[in-house]
Backbone as CSV, one residue per row, in Angstrom:
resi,resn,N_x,N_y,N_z,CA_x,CA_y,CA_z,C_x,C_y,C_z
1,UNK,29.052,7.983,-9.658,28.192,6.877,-9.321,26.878,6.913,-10.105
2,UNK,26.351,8.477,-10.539,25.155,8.160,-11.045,25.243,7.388,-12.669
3,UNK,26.464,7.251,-13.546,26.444,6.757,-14.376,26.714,5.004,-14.028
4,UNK,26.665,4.593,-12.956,26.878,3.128,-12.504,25.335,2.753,-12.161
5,UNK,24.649,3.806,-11.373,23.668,3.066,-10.420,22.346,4.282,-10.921
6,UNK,22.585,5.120,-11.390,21.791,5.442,-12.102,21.151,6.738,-10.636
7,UNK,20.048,7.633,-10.893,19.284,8.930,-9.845,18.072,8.634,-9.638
8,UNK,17.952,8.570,-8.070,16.263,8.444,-7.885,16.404,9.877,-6.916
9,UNK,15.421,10.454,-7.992,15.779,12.264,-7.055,14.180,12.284,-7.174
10,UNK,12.674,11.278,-6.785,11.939,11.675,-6.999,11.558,12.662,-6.078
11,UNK,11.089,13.292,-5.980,10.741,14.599,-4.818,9.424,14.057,-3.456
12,UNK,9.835,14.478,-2.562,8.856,13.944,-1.291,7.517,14.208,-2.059
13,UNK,6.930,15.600,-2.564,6.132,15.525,-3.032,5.450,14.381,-3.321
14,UNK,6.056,13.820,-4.369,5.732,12.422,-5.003,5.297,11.424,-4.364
15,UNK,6.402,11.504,-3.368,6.103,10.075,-2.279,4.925,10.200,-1.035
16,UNK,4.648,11.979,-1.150,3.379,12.683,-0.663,2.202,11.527,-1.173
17,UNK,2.187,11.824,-2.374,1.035,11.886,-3.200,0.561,10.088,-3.491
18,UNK,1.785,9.400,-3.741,1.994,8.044,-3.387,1.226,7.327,-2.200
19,UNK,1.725,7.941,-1.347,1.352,7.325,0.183,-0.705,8.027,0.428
20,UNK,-0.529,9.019,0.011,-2.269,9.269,-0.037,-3.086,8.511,-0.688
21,UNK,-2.327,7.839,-1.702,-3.692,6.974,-2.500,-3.561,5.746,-1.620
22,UNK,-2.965,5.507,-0.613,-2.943,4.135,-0.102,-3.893,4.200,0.975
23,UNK,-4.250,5.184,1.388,-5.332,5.519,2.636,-7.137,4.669,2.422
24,UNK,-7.218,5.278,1.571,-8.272,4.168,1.261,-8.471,3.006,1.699
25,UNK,-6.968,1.868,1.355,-7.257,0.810,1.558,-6.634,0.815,3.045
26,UNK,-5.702,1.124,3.417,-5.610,1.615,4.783,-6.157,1.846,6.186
27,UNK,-7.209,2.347,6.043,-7.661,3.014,6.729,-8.353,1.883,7.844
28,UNK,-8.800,0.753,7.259,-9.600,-0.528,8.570,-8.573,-0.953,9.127
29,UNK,-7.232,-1.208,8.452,-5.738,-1.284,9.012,-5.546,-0.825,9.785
30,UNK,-5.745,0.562,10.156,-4.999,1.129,11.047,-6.013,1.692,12.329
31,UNK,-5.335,1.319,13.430,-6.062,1.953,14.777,-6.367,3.246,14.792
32,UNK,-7.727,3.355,15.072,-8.708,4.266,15.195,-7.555,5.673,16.592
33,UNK,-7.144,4.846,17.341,-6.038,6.234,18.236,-5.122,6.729,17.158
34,UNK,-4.626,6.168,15.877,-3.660,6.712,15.342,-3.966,7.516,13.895
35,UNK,-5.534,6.786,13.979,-5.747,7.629,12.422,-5.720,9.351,12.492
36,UNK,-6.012,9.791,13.797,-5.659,11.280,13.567,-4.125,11.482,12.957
37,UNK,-3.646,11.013,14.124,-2.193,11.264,13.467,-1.483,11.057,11.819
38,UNK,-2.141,10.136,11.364,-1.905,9.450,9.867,-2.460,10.342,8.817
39,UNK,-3.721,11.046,9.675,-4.027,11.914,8.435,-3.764,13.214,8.278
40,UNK,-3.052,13.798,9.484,-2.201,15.090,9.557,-1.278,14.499,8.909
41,UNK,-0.245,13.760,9.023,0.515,13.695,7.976,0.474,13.630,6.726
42,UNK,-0.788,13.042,6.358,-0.916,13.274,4.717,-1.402,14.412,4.242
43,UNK,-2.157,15.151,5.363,-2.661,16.443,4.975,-1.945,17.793,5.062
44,UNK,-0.102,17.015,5.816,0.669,18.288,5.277,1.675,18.665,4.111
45,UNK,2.117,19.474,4.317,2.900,19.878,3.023,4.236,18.609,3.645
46,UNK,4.917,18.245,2.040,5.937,17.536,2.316,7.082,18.570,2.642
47,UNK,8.445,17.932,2.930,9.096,18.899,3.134,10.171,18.901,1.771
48,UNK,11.041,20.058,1.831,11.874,20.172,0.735,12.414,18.987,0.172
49,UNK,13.059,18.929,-1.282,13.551,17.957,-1.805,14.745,17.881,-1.495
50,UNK,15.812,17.307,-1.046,17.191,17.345,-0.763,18.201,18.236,-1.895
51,UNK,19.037,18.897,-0.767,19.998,19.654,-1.824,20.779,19.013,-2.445
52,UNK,21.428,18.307,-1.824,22.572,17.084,-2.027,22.532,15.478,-2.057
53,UNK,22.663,15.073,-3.142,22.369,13.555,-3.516,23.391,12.998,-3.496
54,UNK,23.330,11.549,-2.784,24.743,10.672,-2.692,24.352,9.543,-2.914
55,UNK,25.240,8.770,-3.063,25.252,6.909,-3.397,24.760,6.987,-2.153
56,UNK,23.702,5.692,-2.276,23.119,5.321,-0.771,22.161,3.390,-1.553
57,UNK,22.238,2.891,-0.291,21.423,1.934,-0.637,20.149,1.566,-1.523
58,UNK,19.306,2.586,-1.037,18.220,3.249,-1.553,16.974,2.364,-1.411
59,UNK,17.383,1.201,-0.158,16.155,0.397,0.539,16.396,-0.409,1.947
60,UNK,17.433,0.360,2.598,18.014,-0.311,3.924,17.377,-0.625,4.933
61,UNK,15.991,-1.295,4.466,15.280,-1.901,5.525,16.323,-3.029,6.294
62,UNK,15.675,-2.766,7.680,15.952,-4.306,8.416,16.249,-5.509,7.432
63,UNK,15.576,-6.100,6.779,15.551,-7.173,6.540,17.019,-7.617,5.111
64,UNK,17.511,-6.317,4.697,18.522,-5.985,3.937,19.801,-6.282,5.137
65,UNK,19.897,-6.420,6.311,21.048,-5.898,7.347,21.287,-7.295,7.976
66,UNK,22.426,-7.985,7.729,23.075,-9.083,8.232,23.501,-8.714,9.138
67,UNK,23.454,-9.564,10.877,24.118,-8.891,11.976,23.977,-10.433,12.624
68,UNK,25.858,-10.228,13.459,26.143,-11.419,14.088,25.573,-11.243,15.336
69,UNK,24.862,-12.478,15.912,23.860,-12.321,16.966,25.060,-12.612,18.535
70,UNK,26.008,-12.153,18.213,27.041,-12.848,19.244,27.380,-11.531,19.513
71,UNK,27.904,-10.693,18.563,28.587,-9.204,18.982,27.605,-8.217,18.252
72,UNK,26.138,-8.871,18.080,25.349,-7.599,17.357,25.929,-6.695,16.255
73,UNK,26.991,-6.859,15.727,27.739,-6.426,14.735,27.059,-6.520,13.575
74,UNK,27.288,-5.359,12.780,27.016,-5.304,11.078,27.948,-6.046,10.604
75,UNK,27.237,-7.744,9.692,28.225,-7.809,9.023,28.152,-7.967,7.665
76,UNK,27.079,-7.353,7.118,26.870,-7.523,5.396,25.693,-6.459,5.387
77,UNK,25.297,-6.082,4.027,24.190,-5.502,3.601,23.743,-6.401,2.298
78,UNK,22.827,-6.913,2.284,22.342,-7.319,1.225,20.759,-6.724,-0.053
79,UNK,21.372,-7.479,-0.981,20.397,-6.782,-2.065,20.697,-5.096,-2.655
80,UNK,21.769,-4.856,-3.319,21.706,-3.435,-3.410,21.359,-3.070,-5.028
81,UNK,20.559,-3.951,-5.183,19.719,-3.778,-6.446,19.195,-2.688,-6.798
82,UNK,18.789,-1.787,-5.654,17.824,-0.073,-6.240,19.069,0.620,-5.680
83,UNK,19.952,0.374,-5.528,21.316,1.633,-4.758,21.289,2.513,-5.892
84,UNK,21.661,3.889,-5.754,21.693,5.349,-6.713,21.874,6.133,-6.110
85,UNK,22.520,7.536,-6.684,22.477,8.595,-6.058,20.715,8.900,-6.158
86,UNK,20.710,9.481,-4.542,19.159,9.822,-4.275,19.828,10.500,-3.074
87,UNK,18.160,10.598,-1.981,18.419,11.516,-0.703,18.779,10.488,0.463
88,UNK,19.786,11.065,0.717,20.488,10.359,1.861,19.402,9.888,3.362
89,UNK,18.501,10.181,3.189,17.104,10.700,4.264,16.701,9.691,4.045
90,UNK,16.279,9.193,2.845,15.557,7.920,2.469,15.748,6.668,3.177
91,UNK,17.411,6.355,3.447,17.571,5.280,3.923,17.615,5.379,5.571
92,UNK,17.882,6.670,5.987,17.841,6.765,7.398,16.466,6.979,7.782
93,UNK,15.406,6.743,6.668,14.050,6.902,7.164,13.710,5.801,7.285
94,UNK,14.109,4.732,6.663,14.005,3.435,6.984,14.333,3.000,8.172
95,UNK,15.792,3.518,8.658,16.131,2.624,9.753,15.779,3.141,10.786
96,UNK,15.025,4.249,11.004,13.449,5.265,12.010,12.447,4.413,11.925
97,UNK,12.279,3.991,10.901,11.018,2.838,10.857,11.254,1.954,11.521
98,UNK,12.001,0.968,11.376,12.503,-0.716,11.792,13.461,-0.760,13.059
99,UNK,13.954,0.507,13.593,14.595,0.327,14.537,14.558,1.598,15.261
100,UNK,13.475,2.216,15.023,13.717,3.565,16.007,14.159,4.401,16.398
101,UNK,13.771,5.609,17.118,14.763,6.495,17.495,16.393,6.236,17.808
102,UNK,16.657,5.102,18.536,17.842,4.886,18.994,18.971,4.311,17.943
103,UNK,18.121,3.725,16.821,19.082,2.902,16.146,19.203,4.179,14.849
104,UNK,18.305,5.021,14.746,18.703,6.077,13.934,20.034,7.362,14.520
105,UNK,19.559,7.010,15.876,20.937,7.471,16.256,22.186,6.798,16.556
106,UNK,22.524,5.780,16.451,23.266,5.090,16.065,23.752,5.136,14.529
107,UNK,23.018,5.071,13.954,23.345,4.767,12.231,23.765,6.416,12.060
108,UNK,23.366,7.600,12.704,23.514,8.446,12.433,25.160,9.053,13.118
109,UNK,25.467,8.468,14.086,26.785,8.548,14.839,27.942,7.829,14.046
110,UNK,27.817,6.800,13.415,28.359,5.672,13.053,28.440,6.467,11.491
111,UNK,27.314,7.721,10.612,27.695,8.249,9.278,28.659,9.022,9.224
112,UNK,28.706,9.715,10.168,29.179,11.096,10.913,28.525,12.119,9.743
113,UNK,29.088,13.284,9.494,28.287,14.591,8.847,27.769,13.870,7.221
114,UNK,26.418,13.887,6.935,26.162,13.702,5.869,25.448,14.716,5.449
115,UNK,25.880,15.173,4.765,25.239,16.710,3.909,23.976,16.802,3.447
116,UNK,23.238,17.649,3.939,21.840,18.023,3.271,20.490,17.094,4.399
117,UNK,21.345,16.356,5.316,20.498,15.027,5.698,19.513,15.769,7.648
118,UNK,18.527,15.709,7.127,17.733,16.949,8.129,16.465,16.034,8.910
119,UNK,15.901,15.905,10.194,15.152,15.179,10.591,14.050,14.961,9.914
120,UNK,13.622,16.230,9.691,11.800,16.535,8.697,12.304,15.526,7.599
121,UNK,12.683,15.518,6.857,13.020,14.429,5.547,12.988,13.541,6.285
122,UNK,14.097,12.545,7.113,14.159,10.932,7.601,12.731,10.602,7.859
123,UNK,12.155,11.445,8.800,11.015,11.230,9.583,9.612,11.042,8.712
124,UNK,9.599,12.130,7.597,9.092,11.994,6.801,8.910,10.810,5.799
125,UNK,10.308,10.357,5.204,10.293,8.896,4.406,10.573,8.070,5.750
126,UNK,10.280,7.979,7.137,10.234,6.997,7.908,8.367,6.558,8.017
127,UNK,7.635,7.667,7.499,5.939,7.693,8.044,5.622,6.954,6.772
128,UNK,6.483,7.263,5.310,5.398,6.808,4.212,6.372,4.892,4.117
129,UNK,7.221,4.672,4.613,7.721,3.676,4.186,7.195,2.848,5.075
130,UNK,6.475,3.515,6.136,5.723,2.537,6.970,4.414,2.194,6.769
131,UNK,3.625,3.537,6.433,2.164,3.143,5.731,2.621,2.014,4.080
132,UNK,3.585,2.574,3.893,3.593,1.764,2.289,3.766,0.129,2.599
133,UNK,4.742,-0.220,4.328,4.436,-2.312,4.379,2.963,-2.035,5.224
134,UNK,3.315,-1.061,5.383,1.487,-1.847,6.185,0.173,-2.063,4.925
135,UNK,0.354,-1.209,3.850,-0.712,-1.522,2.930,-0.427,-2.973,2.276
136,UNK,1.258,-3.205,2.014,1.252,-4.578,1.656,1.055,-5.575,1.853
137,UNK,1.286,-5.387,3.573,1.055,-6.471,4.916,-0.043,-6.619,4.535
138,UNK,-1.283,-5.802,4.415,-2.507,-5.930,4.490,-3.326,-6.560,2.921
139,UNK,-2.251,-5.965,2.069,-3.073,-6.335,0.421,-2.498,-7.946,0.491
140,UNK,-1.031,-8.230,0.693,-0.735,-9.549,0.416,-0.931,-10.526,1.635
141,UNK,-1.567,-10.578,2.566,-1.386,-11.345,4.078,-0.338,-11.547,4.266
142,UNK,0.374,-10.268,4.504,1.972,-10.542,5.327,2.028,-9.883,6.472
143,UNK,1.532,-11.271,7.200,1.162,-10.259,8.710,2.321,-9.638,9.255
144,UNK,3.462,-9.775,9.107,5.076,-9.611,9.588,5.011,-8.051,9.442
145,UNK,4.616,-8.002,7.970,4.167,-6.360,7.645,3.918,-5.698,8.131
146,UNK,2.816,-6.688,8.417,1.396,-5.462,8.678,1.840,-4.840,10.422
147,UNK,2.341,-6.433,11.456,2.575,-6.182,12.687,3.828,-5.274,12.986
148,UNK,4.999,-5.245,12.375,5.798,-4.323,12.222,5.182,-2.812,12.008
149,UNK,4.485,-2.858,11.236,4.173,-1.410,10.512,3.121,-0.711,12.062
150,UNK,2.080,-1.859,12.269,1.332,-1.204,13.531,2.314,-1.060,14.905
151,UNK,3.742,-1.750,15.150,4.232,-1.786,16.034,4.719,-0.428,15.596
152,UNK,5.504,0.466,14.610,5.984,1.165,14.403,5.150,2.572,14.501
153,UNK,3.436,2.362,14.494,3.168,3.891,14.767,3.006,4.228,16.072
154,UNK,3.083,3.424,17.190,3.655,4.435,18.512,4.533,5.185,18.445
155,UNK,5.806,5.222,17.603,6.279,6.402,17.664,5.881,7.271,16.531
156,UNK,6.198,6.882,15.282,5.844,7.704,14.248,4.439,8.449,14.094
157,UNK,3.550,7.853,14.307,2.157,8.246,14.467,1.594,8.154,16.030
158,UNK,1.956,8.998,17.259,1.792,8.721,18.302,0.258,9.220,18.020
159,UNK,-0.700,8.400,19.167,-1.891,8.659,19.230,-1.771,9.607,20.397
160,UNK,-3.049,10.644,20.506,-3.046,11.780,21.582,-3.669,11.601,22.420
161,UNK,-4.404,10.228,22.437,-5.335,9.835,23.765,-5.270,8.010,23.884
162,UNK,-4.662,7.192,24.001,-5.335,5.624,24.375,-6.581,5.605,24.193
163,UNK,-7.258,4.939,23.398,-8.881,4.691,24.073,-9.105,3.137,24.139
């Protein structure tokens, strides 16, 4: 597959270092209960790079996922324009983002054993793929973004006090 769709093996590192320069503009974005949390995450080490790379979508947001509203059924994936061998984590970090704990366990029941594929990684590309629509939400006025992305850090970025 990688001679069809080509390798995105960039290393979390990267997507570390990516997601830190977005803080800046970030930062009035995001609720004052969650900025602790947002900045322990950028201030830790990423985690390992995946051992094992497979064909994967390589952007399975929500908005990629056709589903019949009658039997809630998958019935298409669209856009597989960036698909490549990469880390299988990537796309299940997406669907941690847009659909949560439950639907990652779902998508994760429904893969059965996918090799190399470990929570710290999903969870990890589930925190930066969420700061990364919320900076867009916020640079391009796409409030859809932006409200998704703030709906999404109660879990990912739980705050340690309400105020």
């Amino acid at each position: 597959m990688a001679d069809l769709a080509g390798v995105d093996d960039t290393p979390p590192a990267e997507w570390l270092a990516d997601t830190r320069e977005l803080l800046p503009d970030l930062a009035t974005g995001i609720p004052d209960r969650h900025l602790p949390a947002v900045r322990q995450f950028l201030d830790a080490d990423p985690p390992r790079p995946a051992e094992h790379l497979v064909f994967a979508h390589n952007d399975l947001g929500i908005e990629h996922v056709l589903v019949d509203p009658d039997t809630l059924r998958i019935t298409g994936i669209l856009d597989w324009t960036d698909a490549g061998v990469t880390d299988p984590a990537g796309d299940l970090g997406l669907v941690l983002r847009d659909l949560g704990g439950s639907g990652l366990d779902a998508a994760l029941s429904a893969c059965g054993d996918v090799p190399g594929v470990e929570g710290q990684r999903i969870g990890f590309f589930a925190r930066c793929a969420l700061l990364e629509d919320l900076a867009y939400g916020l640079e391009h006025g796409r409030s859809a973004y932006a409200a998704n992305s703030l709906r999404g850090m109660q879990s990912l970025f739980p705050a340690g006090s309400e105020r």
